[in-house]
N, C-alpha and C positions, 0 to 999 in steps of 0.2 A: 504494500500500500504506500508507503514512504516512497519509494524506491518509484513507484508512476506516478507521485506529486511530485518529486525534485524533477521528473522529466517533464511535467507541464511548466512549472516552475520556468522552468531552464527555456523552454521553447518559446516561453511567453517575452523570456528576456530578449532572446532573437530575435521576435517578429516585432519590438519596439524601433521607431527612425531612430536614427543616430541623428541628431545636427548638429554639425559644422557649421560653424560662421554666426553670421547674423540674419536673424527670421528674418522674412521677408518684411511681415508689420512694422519691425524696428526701421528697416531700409525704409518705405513710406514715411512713420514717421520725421527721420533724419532729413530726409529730401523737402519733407513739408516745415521744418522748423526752419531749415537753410533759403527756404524761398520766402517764406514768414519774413525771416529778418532781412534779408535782399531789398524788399518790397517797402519795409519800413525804412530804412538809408535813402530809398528813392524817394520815398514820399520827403522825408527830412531836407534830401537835397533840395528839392523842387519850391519847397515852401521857403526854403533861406534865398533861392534864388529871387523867389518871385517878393519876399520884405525886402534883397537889396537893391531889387526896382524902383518899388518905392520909395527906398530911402535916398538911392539917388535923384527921382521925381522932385521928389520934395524937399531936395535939399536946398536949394536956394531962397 
């Protein structure tokens, strides 16, 4: 009896995936945080650009 549990056992350890690397969900996430913050620098730039329009406008 022992002896046909350690071979379920065992076979059940086999038929588990092995992963290597990094899941896939983690890769989505990582690509969505890097575009996240990408998006936010542009918007940043865009907005400094366009206050030093008008600070140059109205400078005189």
């Amino acid at each position: 009896m022992s002896k046909n549990r350690r071979e379920r056992r065992r076979t059940k350890k086999d038929k588990k995936p092995k992963s290597i690397g990094i899941a896939k969900r983690d890769k989505v996430s990582c690509i969505l945080i890097f575009a996240a913050m990408f998006i936010v620098l542009l918007v940043i730039y865009f907005i400094d650009a366009i206050l030093y329009f008008f600070y140059l406008l109205f400078k005189s």
